[in-house]
N, C-alpha and C positions, 0 to 999 in steps of 0.2 A: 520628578526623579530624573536624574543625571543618566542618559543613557551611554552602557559600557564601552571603551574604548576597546577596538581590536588591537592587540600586539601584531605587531610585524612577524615573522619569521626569523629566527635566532635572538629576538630582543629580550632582558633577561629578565626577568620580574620575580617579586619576593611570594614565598607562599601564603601572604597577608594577600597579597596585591590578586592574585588566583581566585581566595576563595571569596575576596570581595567580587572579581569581576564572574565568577560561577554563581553567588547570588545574588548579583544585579541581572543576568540572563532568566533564572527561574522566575524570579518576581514579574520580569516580562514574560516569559513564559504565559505564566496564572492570570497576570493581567489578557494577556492575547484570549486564551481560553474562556475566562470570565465574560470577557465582551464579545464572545463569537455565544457564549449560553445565551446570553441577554438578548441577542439578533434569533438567534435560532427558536429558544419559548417564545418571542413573542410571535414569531410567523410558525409555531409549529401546527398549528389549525391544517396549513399547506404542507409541511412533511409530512403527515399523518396522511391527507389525500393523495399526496405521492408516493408513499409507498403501498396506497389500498390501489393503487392502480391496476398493478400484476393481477390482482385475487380476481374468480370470476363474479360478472356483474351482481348473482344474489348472495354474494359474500365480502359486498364489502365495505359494510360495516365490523369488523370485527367486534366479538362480544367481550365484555371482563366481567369478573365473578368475584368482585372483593366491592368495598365502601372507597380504599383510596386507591383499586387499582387504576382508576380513570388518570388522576393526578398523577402517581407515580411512572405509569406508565409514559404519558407525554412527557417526563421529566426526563426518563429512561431514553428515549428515541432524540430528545434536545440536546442530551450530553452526547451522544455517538456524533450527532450533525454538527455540533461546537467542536468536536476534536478534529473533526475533518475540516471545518474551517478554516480552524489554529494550527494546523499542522504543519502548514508554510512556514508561518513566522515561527515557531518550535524547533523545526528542525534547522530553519537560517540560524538561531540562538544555540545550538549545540554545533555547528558547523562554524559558526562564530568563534566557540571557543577554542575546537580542536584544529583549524588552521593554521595558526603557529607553529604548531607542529611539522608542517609540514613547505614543503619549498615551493620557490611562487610558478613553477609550470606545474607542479601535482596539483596546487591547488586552485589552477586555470583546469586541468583536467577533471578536478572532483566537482569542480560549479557546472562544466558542460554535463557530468551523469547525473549529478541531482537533478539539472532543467531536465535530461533526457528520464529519469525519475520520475519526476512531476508528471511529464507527457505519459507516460505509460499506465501510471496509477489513474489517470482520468479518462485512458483508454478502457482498461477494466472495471472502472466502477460504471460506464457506458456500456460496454458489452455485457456486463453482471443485470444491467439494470433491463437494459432492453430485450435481452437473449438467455441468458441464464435463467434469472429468477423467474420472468413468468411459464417460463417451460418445467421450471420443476414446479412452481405451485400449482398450473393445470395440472401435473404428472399426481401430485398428491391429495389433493381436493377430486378428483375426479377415480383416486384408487379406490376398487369394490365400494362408488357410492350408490349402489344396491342393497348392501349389508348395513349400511350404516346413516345416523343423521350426521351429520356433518357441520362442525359451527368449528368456527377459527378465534381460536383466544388471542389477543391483541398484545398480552404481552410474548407469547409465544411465538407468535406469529412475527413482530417484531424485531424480536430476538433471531429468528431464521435468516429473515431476511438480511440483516444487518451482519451476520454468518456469512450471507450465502456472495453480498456484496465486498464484502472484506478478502474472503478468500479468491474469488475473481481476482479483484486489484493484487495482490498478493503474485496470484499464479503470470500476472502481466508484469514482475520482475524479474522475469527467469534472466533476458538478457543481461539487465542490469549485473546479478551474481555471477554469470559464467563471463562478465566483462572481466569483473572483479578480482575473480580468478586468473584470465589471462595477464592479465596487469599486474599481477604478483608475482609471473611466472610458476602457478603450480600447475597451468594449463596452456596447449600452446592449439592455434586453429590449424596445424595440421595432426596433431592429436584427439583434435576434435572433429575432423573430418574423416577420418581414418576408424575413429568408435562411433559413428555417427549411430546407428541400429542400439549400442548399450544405450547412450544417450536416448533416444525414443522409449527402451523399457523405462527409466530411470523416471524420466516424466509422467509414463503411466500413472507407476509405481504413486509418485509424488500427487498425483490426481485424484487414486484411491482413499492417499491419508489426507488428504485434506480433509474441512469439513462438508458434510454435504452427505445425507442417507438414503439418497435416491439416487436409480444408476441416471436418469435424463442429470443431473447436478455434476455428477460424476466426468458424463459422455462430454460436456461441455465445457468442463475444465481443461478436460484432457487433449481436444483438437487444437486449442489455442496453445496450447504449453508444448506442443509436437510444432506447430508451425514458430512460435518465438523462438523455440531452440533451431531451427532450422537460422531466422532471423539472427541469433548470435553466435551461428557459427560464421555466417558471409557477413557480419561486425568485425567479428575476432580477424578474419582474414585483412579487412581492409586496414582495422587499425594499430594488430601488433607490429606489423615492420614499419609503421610510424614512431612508434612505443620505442621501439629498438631502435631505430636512430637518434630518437631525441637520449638516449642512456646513452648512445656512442662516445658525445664529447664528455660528461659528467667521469665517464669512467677512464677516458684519456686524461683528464684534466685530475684525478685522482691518483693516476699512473705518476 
């Protein structure tokens, strides 16, 4: 298979030539995907032991309660770990396409927030993994285990987990969005320095609705999401009047 050519910026192409090079990207796409399932089932023996790590020692085995939930289940946990794989080359493949659009310092600017992207998201799925998770499953395994027997279903459990790390990584883009925002100008960093306190409820707020049914899930969402907005608002300071001089000559030279 012929891999897609990039267009340049302003180069004109026919809408043949688009939806040929939109399904030459998906097919890599699927293929990217396909071959991160293929790596990931066959070492999922090791995700499985990686994510029983958090649970405490006489639980972690997790239990299943079906004939194919053994199967399904690891098939279940292979596809979440193949998409995080793929996810690199996925989203280079839609950034591939949507750069034309766009002029060649945006999109020197858009390649530095995706790399700065990537860093954040593997920041969170490391804080999620080491700090988050096992402090909510102590918090929930160990809730009134007086009252109760206590066995963790594997798909459930699973499924939490794979929640509780997605949302972490997730809450590790706030700077990313509020960059996003200054760089469109519908927010500026002494705007943002000025509502700093609204901004802190707002991330509470953002903490609560995440997902996550424990307040420890909760508490730990929330300190990081208060400190990275601290973190983008001394971003937004440094980088909007770079922002605004590089728009200086575009808008002279449009004059």
């Amino acid at each position: 298979m012929q891999l897609p050519r990039r267009l340049r910026h302003g180069e004109e192409a026919t809408l043949v030539e688009h939806l040929g090079e939109l399904r030459a990207r998906l097919v890599i796409s699927l293929v990217a995907l396909v071959a991160a399932f293929a790596v990931t089932f066959t070492f999922h023996g090791r995700l499985l032991d990686w994510l029983n790590r958090p649970l405490p020692e006489h639980l972690q085995r997790p239990v299943t309660l079906g004939v194919a939930e053994p199967f399904l289940t690891s098939v279940m946990v292979s596809l979440y770990a193949a998409f995080l794989l793929a996810l690199p080359i996925i989203l280079w493949q839609v950034w591939a396409f949507l750069a034309p659009a766009f002029q060649e310092n945006l999109q020197r600017t858009m390649a530095a927030l995706v790399t700065f992207a990537t860093l954040l998201g593997i920041g969170g799925l490391a804080f999620g993994y080491w700090i988050a998770l096992p402090a909510a499953v102590s918090f929930l395994t160990d809730y009134d285990s007086a009252h109760y027997t206590i066995l963790v279903r594997a798909r459930d459990y699973y499924s939490f987990a794979s929640l509780c790390l997605l949302a972490v990584a997730l809450v590790f883009q706030v700077p990313m969005f509020v960059l996003a925002l200054v760089r469109l100008r519908i927010l500026s960093a002494a705007k943002l320095r000025r509502n700093w306190r609204i901004g802190l409820v707002v991330m509470a707020a953002l903490a609560v609705a995440l997902p996550g049914i424990d307040p420890v899930t909760t508490t730990l969402e929330m300190l990081p999401l208060m400190a990275l907005y601290g973190l983008s608002i001394a971003l937004a300071s440094i980088l909007e009047p770079r922002w605004r001089d590089a728009r200086a000559p575009e808008t002279a030279t449009d004059v």
